[in-house]
C-alpha positions as a printed Julia matrix, in Angstrom:
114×3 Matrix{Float64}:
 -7.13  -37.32   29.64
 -3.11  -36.13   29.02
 -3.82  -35.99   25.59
 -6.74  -33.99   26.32
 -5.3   -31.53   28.48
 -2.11  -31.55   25.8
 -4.47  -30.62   23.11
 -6.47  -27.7    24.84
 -3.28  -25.94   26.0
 -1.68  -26.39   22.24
 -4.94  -24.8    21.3
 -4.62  -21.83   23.59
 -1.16  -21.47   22.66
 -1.87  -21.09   19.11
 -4.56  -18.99   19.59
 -2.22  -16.39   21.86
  0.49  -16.22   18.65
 -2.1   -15.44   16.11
 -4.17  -12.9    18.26
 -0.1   -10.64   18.68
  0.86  -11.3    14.99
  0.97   -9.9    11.4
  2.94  -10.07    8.91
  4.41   -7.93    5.75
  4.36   -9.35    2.71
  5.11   -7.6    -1.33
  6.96   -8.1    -4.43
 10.28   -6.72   -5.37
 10.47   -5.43   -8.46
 13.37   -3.43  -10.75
 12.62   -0.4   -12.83
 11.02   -2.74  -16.36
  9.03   -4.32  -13.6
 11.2    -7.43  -13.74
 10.62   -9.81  -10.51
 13.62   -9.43   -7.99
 14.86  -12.88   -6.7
 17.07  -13.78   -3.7
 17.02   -9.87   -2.07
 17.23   -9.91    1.32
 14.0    -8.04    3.2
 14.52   -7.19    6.69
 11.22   -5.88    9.16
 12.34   -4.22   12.16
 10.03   -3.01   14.69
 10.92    0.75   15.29
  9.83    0.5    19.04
 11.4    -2.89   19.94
 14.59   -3.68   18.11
 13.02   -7.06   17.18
 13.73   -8.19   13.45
 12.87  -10.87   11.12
 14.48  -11.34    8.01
 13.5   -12.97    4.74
 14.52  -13.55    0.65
 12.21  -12.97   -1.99
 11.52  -15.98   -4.27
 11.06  -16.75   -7.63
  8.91  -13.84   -8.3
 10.03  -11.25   -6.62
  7.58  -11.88   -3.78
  8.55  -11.79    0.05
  6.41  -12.54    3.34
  7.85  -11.71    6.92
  4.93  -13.94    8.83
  4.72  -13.54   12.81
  5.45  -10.23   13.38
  4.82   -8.66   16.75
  2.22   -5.99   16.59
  3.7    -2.53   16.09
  5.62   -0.16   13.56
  8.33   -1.28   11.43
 10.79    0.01    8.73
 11.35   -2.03    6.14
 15.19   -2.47    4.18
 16.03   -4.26    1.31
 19.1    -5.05   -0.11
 19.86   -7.44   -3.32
 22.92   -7.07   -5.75
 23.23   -4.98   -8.28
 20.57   -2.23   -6.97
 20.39    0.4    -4.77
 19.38   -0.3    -1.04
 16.12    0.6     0.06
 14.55    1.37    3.2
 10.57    2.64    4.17
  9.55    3.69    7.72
  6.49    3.87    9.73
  4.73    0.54    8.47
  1.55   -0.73   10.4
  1.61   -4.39   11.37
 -1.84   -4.62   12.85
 -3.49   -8.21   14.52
 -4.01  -11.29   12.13
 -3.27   -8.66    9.03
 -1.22   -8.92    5.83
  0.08   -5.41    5.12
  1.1    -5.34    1.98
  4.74   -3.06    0.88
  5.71   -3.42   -3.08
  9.47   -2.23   -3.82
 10.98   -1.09   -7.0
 14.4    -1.15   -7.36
 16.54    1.32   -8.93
 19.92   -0.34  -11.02
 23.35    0.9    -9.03
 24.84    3.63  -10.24
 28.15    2.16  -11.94
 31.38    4.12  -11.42
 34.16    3.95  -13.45
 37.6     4.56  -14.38
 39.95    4.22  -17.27
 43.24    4.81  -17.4
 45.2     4.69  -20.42
C-alpha cells in the first residue's frame, strides 16, 4: 500500500513539472558554419528573473530543458567571438523552441610600437 501511494504521488508530481515546462534548444555556429563548442548559453525569463544556464557540446548544439513557461532572452558568450543576446523568445508547455546562433569572430585590436 506505501509503495502504492509513493508511486501515485511520484506520478502526479511528474506530471505537474512537465505540464509548466519547455525548453530551448539550437546549435551555435561561427560565420563558415563551424560547430561552436563549450559557449556558455544562458535563458532568462524576462518576467521572472529565473535563469538556467548551459554549454554547447561537441556540435555546437545546446538544450536549456525545464524552463518555466514564459518569455526569455537568450545570451551567449564563448571565446574568441562576439557576445550575443536575442529577446522575446516563447517557451510554451511541453515545447522545444528551437534558437540557432551564428557567431561573429572578435574584432582584434592592436598595437605596435616600434
Amino acid at each position: 500500500l506505501m509503495a502504492m501511494l509513493l508511486f501515485i504521488a511520484s506520478s502526479a508530481l511528474v506530471a505537474q513539472t512537465g505540464d509548466v515546462t519547455g525548453m530551448l534548444t539550437g546549435s551555435l555556429v561561427d560565420s563558415n558554419g563551424g560547430a561552436i563548442v563549450g559557449a556558455d548559453i544562458t535563458a532568462t525569463n524576462m518576467n521572472t528573473g529565473f535563469s538556467r544556464k548551459v554549454t554547447s557540446d561537441e556540435r555546437g548544439s545546446y538544450q536549456v530543458p525545464l524552463l518555466p513557461t514564459g518569455t526569455y532572452s537568450l545570451s551567449v558568450q564563448a571565446t574568441g567571438f562576439e557576445s550575443y543576446k536575442q529577446q522575446g523568445i516563447v517557451v510554451s508547455l511541453q515545447r522545444a523552441s528551437n534558437v540557432d546562433v551564428t557567431l561573429s569572430p572578435c574584432s582584434v585590436n592592436s598595437v605596435v610600437n616600434f
